[in-house]
N, C-alpha and C positions, 0 to 999 in steps of 0.2 A: 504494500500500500504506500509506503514513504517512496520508495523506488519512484512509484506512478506517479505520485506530484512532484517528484523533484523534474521528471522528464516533462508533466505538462506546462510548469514552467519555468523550463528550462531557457536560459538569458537574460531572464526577466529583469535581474540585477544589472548586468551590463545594458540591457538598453535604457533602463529608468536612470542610472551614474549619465548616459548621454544625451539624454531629453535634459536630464536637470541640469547640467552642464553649458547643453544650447540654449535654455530659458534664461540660465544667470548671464549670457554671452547678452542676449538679446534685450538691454537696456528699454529699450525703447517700449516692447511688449510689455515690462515688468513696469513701466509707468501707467500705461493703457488700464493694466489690469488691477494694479493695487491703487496708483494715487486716485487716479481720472474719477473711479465710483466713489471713493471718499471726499473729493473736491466739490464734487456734482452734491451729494448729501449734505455735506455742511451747507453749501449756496441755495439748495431748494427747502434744505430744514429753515434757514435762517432767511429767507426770503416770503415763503409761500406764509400768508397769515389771510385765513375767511372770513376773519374778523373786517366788516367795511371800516374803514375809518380815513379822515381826512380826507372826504369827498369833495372836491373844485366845485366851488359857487360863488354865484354872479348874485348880486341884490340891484334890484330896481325898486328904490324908495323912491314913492311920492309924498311920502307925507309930511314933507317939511324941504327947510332950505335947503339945498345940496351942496356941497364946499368940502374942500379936502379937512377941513379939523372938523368937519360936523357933521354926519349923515344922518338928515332923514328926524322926523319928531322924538321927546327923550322917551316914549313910549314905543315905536319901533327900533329903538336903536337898541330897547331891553330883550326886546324881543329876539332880534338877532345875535344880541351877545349872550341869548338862551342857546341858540342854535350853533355858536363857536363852543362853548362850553360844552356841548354835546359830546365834543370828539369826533361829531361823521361827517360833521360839514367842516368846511374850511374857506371862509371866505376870504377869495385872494383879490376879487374887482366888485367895486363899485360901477356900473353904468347910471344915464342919464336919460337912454330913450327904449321902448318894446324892440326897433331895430335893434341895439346895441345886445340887448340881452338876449335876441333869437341869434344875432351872428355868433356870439359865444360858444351857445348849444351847439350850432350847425359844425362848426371849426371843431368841437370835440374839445373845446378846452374847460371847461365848466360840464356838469355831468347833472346842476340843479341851477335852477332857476327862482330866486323867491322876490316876487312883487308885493311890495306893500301898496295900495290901492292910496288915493291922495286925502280922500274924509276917515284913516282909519283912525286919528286920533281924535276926529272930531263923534266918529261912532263911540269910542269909547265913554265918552265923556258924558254922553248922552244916555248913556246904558245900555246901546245896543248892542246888536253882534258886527264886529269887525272879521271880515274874508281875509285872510290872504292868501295868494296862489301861490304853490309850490310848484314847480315847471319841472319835470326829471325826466331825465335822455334815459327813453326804454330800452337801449339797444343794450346797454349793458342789463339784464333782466334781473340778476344776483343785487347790482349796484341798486337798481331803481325798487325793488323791495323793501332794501333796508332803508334807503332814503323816505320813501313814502310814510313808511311804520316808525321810523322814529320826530319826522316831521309833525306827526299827529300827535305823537307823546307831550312832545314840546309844547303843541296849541294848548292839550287839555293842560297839562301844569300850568304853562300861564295865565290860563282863564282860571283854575284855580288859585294862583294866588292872588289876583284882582278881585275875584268873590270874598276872599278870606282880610284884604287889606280895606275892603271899602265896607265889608259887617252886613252885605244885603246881598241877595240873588240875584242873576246877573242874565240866569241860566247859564249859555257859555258864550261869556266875551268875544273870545276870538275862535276864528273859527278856519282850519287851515284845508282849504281845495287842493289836491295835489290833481297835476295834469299830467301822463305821459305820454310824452310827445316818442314820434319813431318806430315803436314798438307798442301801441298801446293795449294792443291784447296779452303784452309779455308773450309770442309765441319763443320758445327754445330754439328752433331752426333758427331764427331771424338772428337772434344773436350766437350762434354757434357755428352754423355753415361759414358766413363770410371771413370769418376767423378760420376758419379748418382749411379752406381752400389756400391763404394764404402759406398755413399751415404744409399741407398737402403740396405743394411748386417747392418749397423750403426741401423738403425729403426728397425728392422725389433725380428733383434738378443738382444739387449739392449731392446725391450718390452716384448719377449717372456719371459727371464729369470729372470726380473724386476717383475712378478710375481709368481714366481717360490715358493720360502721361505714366504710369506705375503697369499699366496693362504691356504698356510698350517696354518698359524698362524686362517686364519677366518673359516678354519671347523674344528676348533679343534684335527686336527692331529699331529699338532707338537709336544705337549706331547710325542706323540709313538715314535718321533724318538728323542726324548733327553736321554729315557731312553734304546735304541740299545748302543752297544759297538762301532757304528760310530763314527769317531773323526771328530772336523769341517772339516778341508779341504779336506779328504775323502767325507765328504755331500758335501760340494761345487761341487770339482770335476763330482761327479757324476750324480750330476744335470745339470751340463751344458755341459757334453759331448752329450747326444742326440742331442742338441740343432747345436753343435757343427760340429756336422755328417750332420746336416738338413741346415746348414749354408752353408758348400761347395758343397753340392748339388744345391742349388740355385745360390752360383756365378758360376758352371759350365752353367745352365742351361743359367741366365743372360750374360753370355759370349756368349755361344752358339748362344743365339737370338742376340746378339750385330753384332755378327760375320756373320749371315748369314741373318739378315732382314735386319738390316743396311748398311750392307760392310761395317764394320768400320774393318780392318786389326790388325792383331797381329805380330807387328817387333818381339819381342823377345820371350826368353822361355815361355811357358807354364807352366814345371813343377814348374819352380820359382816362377812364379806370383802366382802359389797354393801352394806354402810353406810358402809366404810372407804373403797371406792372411790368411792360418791356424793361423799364428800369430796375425795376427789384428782380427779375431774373437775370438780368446781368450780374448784378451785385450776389446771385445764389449760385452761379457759376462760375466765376472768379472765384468765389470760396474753396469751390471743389476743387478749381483749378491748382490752387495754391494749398491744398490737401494731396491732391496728385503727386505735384512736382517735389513734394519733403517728405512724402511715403518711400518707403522701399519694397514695399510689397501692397498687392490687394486687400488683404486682410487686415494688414495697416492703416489703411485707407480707410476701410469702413469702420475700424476703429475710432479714429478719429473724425468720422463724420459724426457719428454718432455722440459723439465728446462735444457737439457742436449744436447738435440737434436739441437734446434734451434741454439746453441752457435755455436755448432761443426760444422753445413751444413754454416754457414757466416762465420766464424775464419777459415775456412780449407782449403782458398785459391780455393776452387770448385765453384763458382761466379766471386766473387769480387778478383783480385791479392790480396796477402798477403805483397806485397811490398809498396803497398797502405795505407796500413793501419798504424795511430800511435805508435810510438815504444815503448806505455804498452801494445796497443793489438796482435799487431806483437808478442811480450814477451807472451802472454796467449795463441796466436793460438798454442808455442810451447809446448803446452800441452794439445790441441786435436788429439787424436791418428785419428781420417779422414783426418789430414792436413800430415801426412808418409806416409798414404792409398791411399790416391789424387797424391800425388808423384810418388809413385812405379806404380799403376796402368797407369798415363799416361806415364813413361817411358819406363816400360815394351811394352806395347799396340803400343803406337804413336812413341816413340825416340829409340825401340831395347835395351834401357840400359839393364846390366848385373850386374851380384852380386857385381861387382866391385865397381860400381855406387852407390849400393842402401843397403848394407848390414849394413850401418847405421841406415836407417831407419829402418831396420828389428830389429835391434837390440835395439834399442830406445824404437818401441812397442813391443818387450821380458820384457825389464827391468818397463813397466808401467802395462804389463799384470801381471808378476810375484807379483808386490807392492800392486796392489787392489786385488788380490785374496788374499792377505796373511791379510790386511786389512778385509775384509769381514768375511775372516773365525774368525780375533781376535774381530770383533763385533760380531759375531753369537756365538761365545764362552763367552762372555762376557753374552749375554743373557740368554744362558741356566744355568750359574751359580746362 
């Protein structure tokens, strides 16, 4: 019987001394596989929080004089320094007009809207009931939940403590309308698809091209093309334009199925949101490119894409708000190009924005597509020298 296991496994020793020998050779492996999941874990432990808080809002008082050391009558101003106090809101602008406060929403920089109506201090006084409207961008449907439900918390406390400070029934003071604008059935598609699909080009585009340069290095073709009158960024280029072409073909088709399996609606251009995208898949193929070019192998490659992927779908504001998050990783999200992607897609899609809105972001992922491609090609030049 010992006989029989020694013979079935028989080498067993000498090849496991030369696996574990080629693993500790293999630096680069042993970082993929021990640091990367524990890097990844501290930045999504220490980032991901479901707690809403510090939600962007806009105040549109009417009820008093408007000037930078005074906003609005001493009885709205309680009111809203109820709502800073909160924790969920965060009032970062004052506006002056309904315009001023819809372009806010629309842009996606504000995610609540609250109007004070211009008789609310005069309703109070009188003993009536004073409205105010709370405006909140359905698109985020998680955000506008907790917005709505603790907005109303806020009303009844302050109408009870005006009950409680004036000794008479008031019934309730104030009285708080929430409106959601974008989503206002809160459907899940609405806010989940247009997010996934940017999602979705991110994966998809970033593994195709990630072995694109590393493909060639392991059959021995690269030689052939170091010694072509190709210059690097010409090779770049022309490796990830097919890719490029096969990219907007799939976010039209992903539109297409969004638009007519889901009903999930398109407020704004078309053409825009495929300009804006041309741009963000350049920018997700560059990445690949410059995964490619510093892999040594396939499996490398998809290593490290994947080192790239998880960060970007948590950091990008497509789950979890980015408001939420600590202000090193709020700092890092600003340099996942899925976090301008997730932007423009739900503005364009859900809020109708327009170039006006968003041609920042377009512009943002121009200047990170243009830096990694020129990146990629000074490493791949660097290697064929």
């Amino acid at each position: 019987m010992l006989n029989y296991l020694r013979n079935l496994f028989r080498g067993f020793s000498a090849i496991f001394y030369k696996e574990t020998v080629h693993m500790r050779r293999d630096s680069m492996a042993m970082m993929l596989a021990l640091v990367v999941p524990i890097v990844e874990m501290v930045i999504l432990g220490a980032a991901i929080d479901t707690n809403i808080r510090q939600v962007n809002t806009v105040v549109y008082d009417q009820s008093g004089v408007m000037d930078v050391a005074q906003e609005g009558s001493s009885a709205s101003r309680d009111l809203i320094n109820h709502f800073i106090n909160s924790d969920t809101f965060k009032v970062y602008k004052y506006v002056h007009s309904d315009r001023e406060l819809n372009e806010e929403l629309v842009a996606g920089r504000a995610h609540v809207g609250i109007k004070i109506p211009l008789d609310f201090d005069r309703k109070l006084l009188r003993g009536e009931t004073a409205q105010v409207m709370v405006i909140v961008d359905g698109s985020d449907s998680s955000t506008a939940g907790t917005a709505v439900n603790v907005a109303g918390a806020i009303g009844l406390d302050q109408s009870l403590q005006l009950v409680l400070a004036r000794g008479i029934n008031l019934g309730q003071p104030i009285e708080i309308r929430p409106k959601v604008m974008f989503n206002p059935d809160s459907r899940s598609p609405n806010f989940f698809l247009p997010g996934l699909i940017a999602v979705l080009m991110l994966m998809i585009t970033v593994m195709l091209t990630a072995f694109s340069v590393v493909r060639e290095k392991e059959r021995g073709t690269l030689e052939q093309l170091m010694v072509t009158p190709v210059r690097p960024l010409g090779l770049m280029l022309g490796k990830i334009m097919p890719y490029f072409f096969m990219g907007l073909g799939e976010m039209m088709i992903l539109l297409g199925f969004m638009r007519v399996v889901f009903r999930v609606p398109v407020h704004g251009s078309v053409l825009l949101l495929v300009a804006l995208t041309s741009i963000y898949l350049f920018v997700n193929l560059a990445i690949g490119m410059l995964i490619s070019v510093r892999a040594g192998t396939q499996a490398e490659a998809m290593q490290s894409s994947f080192s790239i992927m998880l960060p970007s779908i948590f950091l990008s504001g497509y789950i979890f708000p980015r408001e939420t998050m600590p202000a090193v990783f709020h700092a890092m999200s600003n340099f996942v190009p899925a976090t301008y992607m997730i932007n423009i897609f739900r503005g364009i899609i859900l809020r109708g924005a327009g170039f006006q809105e968003l041609w920042l972001d377009g512009l943002i992922l121009a200047v990170m597509g243009i830096g990694v491609l020129l990146l990629a090609a000074r490493k791949f030049e660097r290697m064929v020298v």
